[in-house]
C-alpha positions as CSV (number, residue, x, y, z in Angstrom):
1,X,-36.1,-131.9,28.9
2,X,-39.0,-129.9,31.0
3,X,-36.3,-128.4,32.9
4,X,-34.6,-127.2,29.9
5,X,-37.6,-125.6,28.8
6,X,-38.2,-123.8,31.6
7,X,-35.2,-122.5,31.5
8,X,-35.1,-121.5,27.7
9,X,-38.3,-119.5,28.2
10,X,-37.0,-117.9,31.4
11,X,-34.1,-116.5,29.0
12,X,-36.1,-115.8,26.1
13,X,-38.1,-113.4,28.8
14,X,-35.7,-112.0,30.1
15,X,-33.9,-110.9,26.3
16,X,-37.3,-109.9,25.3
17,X,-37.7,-107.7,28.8
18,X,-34.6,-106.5,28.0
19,X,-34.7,-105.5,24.2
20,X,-37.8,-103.8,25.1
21,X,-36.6,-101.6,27.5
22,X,-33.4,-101.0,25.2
23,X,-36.1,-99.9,22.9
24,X,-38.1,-98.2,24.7
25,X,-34.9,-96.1,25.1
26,X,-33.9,-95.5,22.1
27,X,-37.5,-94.2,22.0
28,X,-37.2,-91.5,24.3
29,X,-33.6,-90.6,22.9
30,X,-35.4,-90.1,19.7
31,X,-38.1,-88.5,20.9
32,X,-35.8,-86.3,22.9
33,X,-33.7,-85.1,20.0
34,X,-36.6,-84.6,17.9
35,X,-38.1,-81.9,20.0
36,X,-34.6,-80.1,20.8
37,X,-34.5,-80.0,16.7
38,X,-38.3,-78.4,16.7
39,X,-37.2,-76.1,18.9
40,X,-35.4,-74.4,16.6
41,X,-37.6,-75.2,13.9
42,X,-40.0,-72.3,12.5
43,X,-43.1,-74.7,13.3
44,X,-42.4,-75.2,16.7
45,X,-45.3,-72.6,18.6
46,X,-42.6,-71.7,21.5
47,X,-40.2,-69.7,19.0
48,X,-42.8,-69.4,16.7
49,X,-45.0,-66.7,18.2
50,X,-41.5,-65.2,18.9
51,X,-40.4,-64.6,15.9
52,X,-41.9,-61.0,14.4
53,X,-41.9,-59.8,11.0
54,X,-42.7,-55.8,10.8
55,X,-42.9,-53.6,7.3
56,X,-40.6,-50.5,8.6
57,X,-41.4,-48.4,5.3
58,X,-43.9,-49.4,2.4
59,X,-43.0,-48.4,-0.8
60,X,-45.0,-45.8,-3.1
61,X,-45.4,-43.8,-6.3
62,X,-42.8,-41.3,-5.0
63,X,-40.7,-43.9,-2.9
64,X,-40.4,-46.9,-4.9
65,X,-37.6,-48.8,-3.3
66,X,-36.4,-48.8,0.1
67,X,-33.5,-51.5,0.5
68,X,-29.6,-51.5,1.1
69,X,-30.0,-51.1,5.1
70,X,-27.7,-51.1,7.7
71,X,-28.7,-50.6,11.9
72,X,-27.3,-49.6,14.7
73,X,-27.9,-48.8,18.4
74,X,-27.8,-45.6,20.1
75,X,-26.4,-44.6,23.1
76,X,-29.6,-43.7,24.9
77,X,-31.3,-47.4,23.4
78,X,-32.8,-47.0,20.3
79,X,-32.7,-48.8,17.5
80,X,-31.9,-46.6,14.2
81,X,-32.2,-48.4,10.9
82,X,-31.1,-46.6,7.4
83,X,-30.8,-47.2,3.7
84,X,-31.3,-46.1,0.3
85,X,-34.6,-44.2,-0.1
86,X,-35.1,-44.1,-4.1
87,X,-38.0,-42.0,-5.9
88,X,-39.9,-42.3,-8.4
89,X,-37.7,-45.2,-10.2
90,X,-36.3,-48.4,-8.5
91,X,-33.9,-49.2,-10.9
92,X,-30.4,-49.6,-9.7
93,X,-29.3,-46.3,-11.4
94,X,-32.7,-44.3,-9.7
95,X,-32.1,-41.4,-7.6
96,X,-31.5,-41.5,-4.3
97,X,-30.9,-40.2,-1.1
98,X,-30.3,-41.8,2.4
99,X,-33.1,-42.1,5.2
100,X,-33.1,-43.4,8.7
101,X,-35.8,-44.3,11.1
102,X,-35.4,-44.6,14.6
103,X,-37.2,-47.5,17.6
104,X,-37.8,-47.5,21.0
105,X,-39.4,-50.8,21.4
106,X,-36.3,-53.1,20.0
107,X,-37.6,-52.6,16.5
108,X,-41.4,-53.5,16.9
109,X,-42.8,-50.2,15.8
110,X,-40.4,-47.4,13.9
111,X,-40.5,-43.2,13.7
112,X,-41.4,-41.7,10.6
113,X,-38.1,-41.7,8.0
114,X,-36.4,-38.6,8.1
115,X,-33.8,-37.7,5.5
116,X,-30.2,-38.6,6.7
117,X,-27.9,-37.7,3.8
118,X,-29.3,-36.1,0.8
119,X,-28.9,-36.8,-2.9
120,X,-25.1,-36.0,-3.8
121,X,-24.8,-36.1,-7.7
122,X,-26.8,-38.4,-9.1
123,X,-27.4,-40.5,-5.9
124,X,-26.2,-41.3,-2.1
125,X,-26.9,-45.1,-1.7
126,X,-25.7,-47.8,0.6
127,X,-25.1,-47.0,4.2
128,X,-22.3,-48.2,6.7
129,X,-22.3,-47.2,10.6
130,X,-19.5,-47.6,12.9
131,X,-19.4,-46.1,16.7
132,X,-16.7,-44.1,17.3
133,X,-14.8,-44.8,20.7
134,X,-16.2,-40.7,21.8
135,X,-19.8,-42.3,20.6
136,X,-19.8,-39.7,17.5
137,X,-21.5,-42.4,14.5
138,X,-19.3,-42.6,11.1
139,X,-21.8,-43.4,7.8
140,X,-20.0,-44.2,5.2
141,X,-21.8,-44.7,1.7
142,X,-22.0,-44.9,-1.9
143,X,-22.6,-42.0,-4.5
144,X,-23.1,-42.5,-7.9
145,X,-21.0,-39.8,-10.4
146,X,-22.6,-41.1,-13.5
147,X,-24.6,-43.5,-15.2
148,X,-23.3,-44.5,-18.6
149,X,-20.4,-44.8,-18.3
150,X,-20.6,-46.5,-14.6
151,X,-18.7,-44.5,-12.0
152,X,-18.7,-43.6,-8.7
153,X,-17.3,-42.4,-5.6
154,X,-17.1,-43.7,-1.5
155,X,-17.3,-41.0,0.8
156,X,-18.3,-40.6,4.5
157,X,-19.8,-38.3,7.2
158,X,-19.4,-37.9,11.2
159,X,-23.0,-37.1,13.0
160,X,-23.2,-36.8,16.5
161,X,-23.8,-39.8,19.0
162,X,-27.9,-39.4,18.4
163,X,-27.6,-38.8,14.7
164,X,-29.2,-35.4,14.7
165,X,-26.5,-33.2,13.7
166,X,-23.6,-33.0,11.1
167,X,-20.6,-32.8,12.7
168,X,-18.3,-33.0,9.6
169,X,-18.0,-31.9,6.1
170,X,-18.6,-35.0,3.4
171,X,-15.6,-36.3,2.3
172,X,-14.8,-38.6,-0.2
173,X,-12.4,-41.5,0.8
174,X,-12.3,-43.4,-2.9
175,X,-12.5,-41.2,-5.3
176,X,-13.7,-41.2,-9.3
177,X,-13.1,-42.1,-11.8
178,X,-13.8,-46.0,-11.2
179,X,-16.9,-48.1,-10.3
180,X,-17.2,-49.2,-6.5
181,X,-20.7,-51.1,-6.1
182,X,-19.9,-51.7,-1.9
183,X,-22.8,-53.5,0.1
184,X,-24.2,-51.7,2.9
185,X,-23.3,-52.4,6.8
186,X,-19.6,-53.3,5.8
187,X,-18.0,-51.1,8.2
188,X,-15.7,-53.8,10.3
189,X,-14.1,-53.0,13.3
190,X,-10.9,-56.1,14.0
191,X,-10.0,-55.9,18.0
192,X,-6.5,-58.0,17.0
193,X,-4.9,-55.3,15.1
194,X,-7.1,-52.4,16.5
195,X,-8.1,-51.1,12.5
196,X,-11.4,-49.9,10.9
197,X,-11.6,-51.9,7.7
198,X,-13.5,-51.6,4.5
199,X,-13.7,-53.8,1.7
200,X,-14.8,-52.4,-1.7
201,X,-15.1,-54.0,-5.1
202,X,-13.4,-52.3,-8.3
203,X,-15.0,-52.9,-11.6
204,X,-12.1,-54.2,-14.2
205,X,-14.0,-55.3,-17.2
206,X,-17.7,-54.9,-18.3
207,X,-20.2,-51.9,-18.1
208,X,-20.5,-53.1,-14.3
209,X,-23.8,-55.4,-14.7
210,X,-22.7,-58.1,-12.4
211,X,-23.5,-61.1,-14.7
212,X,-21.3,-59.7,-17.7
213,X,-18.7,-58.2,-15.5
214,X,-15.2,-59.1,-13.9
215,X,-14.7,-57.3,-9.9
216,X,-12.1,-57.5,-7.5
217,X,-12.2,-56.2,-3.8
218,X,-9.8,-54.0,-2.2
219,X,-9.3,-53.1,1.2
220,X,-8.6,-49.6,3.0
221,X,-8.1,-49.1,6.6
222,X,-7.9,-46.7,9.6
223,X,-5.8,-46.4,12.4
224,X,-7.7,-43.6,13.8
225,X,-11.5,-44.7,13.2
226,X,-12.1,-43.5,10.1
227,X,-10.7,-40.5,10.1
228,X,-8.3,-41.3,8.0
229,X,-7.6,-44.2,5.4
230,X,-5.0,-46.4,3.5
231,X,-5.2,-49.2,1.4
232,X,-4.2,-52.3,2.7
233,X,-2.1,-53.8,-0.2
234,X,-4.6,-56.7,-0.4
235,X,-6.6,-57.6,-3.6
236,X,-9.3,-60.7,-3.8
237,X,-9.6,-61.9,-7.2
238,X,-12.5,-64.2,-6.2
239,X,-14.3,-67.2,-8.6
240,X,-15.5,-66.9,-12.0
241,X,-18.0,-68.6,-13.9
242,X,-17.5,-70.6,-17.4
243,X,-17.6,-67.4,-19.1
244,X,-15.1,-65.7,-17.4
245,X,-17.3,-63.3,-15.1
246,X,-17.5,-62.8,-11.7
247,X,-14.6,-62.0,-9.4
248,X,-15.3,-60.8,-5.7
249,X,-18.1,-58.3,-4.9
250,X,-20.1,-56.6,-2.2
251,X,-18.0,-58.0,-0.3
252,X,-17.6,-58.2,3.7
253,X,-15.8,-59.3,6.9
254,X,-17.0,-61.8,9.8
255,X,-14.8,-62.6,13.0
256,X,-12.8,-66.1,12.6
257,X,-10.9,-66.9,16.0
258,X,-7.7,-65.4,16.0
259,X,-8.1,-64.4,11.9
260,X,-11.1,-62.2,10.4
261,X,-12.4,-63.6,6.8
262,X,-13.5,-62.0,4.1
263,X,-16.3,-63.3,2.3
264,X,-18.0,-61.9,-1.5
265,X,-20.5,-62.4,-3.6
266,X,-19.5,-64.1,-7.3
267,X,-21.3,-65.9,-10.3
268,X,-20.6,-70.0,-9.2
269,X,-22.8,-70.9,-6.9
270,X,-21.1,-70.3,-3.8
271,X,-19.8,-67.8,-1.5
272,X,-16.1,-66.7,-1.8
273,X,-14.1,-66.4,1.3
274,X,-10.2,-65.8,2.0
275,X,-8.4,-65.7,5.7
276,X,-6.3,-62.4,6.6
277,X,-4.5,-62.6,9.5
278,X,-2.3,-60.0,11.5
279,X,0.9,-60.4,11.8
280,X,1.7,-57.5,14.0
281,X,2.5,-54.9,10.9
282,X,0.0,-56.0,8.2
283,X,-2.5,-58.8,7.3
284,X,-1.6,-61.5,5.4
285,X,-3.6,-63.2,3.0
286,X,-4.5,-66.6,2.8
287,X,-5.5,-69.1,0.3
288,X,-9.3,-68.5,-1.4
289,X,-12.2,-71.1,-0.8
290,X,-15.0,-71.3,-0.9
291,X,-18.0,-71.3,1.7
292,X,-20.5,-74.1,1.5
293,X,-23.3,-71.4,1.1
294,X,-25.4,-71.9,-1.8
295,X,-26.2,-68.6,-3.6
296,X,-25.8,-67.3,-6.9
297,X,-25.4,-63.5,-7.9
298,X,-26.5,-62.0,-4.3
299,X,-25.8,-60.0,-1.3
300,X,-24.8,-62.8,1.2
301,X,-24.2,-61.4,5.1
302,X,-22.3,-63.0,7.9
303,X,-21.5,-62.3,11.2
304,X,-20.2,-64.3,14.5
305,X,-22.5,-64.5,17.6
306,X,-20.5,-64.3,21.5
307,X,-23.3,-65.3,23.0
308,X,-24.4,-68.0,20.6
309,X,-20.9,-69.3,20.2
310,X,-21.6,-69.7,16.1
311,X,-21.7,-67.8,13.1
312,X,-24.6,-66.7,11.1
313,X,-25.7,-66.2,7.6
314,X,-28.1,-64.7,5.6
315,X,-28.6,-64.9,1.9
316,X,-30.8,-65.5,-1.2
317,X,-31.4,-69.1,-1.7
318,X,-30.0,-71.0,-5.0
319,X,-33.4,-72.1,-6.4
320,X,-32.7,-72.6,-10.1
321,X,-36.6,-74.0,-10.7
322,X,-37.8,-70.6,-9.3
323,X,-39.7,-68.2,-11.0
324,X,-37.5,-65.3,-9.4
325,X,-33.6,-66.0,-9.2
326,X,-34.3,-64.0,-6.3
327,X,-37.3,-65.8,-4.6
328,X,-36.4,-66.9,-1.1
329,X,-33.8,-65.9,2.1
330,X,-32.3,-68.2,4.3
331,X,-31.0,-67.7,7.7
332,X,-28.4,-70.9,8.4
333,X,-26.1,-71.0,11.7
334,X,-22.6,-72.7,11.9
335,X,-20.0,-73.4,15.1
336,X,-17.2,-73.9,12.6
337,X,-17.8,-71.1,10.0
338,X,-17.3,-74.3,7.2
339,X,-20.6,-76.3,8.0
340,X,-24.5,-74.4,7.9
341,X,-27.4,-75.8,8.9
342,X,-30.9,-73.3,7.7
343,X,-32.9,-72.6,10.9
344,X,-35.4,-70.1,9.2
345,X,-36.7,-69.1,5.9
346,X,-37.1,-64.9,6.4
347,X,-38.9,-64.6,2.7
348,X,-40.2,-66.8,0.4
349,X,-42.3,-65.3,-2.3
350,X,-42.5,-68.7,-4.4
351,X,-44.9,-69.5,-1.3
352,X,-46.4,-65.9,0.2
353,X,-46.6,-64.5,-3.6
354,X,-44.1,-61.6,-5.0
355,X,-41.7,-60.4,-7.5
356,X,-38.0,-60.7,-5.6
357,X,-36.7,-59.8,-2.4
358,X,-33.2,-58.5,-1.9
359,X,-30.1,-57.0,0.0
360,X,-30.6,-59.2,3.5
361,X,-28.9,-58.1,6.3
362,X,-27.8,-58.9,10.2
363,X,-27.7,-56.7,13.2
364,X,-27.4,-58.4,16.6
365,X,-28.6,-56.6,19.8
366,X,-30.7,-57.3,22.7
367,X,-30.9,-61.0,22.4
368,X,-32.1,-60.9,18.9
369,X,-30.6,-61.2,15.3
370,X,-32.7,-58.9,13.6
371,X,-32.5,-59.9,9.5
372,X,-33.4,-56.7,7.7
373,X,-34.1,-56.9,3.5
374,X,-36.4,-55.6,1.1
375,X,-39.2,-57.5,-0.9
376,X,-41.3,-56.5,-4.0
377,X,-44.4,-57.9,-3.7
378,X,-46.8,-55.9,-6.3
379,X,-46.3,-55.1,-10.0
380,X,-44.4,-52.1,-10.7
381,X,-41.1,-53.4,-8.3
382,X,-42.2,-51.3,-5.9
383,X,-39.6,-52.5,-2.9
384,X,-41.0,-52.1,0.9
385,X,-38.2,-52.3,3.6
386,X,-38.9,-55.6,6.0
387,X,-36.9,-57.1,9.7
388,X,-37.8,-60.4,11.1
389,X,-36.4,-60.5,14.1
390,X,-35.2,-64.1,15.4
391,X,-34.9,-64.9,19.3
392,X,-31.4,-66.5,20.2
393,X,-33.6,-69.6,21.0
394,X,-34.4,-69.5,17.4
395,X,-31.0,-71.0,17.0
């Protein structure tokens, strides 16, 4: 029997040796994983003090909203950032012309704004840039023919490679009478079937207020970079609330393996989405879903990442306990375009104090996904225009 003992406690040791190594492994595993999650977390101090948040242009008595952005790069390196530049009312129906501001130092301190496109009718809003192949720039925008009843016009202009001179006339690409409320930095270039596309939504029913109104989204395209344009044939109907509102809006295009998808803004919830893919004549259009991106009644922007392998989105958080319907951006990152997981909160004035913040907004360059939107942070919705730019490691 003392042998028997001796051996029972020579086993028990050698489980309990065991198990606690086992367990000391699962410790560092956990351990492990836990700081590769903090590493892309907004409280980790490596990406932290990485992460920059600049005020390009501060609103004013005379400039009251600044928002609607798009960016792009220039040949000779600099950064150029422009949007709508309102006056003295930042209502959506306010006048408004188109400014631009240009960056040496990858978007850490900007020019002065200079006027881009001036005031056509009762407004130029809502900016779109594409590079041409010769490096000439395309802006394409919005310009509002009249307030009551809504309508308006898309029209477009060639400046040369450094933005500093005309090159061609104005010219309007979808014309009046109709309503066409487009989202800026829509402008999508698909390598598969070598076309410049646009999507725009078309008011149907309503005065054009998004939450009493029914849109679709057409689509025109270019075989010649924007020179010329045709529609496409394809309509998105989109996803409508219990009331019957809604439809597809503001709507715009991310990269999707060998198809592109079109995503839009609605009034349930959730982003739409819908798959075109080219056939070798024409897209065809495939069944509409939607995204599991939770946002209600907001500008929602997507784009796919090369060198991050993974898509990402930004858009105005559904927080129905909020003060503001419009209180707080995400930024949220997917490898399959179906599941997001949020690495960073841009804006959240339920926490830093504010009135809304609006229109967010991705440009990728130089390492960096630079989110670019506008927030209102004193009485008076006065609306300054704001980029955090987020480090790849971010993600």
């Amino acid at each position: 029997m003392r042998t028997k003992n001796i051996n029972d406690n020579s086993l028990t040791s050698r489980l309990k040796w065991i198990g606690g190594g086992f367990l000391l492994v699962i410790v560092i595993i956990v351990a492990f994983v836990d700081f590769q999650v903090k590493k892309t977390h907004k409280d980790c101090p490596e990406i932290q003090k990485k992460i920059e948040t600049i005020t390009v242009i501060a609103a004013n008595e005379t400039n009251k909203r600044n928002d609607q952005s798009a960016m792009i790069k220039l040949n000779d390196g600099r950064l150029v950032i422009a949007y709508s530049h309102f006056g003295k009312s930042s209502r959506d129906i306010g006048k408004s012309s188109i400014y631009y501001q240009t960056s040496s130092d990858n978007g850490s301190t900007w020019s002065k704004e200079k006027e881009l496109i001036e005031t056509i009718a009762l407004g130029s809003y809502v900016p779109s840039f594409y590079k041409k192949p010769d490096g000439t720039i395309l802006v394409l925008f919005f310009v509002r023919e009249s307030e009551r009843p809504n309508i308006s016009s898309l029209r477009q202009i060639v400046f040369s490679a450094d933005l500093s001179t005309q090159l061609t006339k104005e010219r309007t690409i979808v014309p009046a009478p109709g309503y066409f409320p487009i989202a800026s930095d829509r402008l999508f270039f698909d390598t598969k079937s070598n076309l410049l596309l646009m999507p725009y939504p078309v008011l149907v029913s309503g005065e054009g207020y998004s939450q009493a109104s029914v849109y679709i989204t057409k689509i025109i395209v270019s075989s010649n970079f924007g020179d010329t344009w045709t529609d496409s044939g394809i309509t998105i109907n989109g996803f409508f609330n219990d009331k019957g509102f809604g439809g597809a809006g503001e709507a715009g295009f991310f990269k999707n393996g060998e198809k592109i998808t079109l995503y839009s803004r609605n009034m349930i919830e959730q982003v739409g989405a819908c798959n075109l893919t080219w056939n070798g004549k024409n897209y065809e259009k495939g069944k509409e879903y939607k995204l599991n991106i939770a946002t209600w009644n907001a500008q929602s922007t997507i784009k796919y990442c090369d060198d991050l392998k993974g898509w990402i989105a930004t858009y105005i958080r559904l927080n129905k306990m909020a003060a503001s319907p419009r209180s707080q951006i995400d930024v949220a990152f997917s490898t399959d375009a179906i599941t997001w997981k949020k690495v960073f909160t841009i804006a959240d004035i339920e926490k830093d104090g504010g009135f809304m913040v609006n229109e967010p907004n991705i440009f990728i360059e130089n390492n960096t996904v630079y989110i670019s939107y506008s927030v209102s942070t004193k009485p008076g919705n006065y609306f300054d225009l704001r980029i955090t730019k987020l480090p790849f490691a971010a993600f």
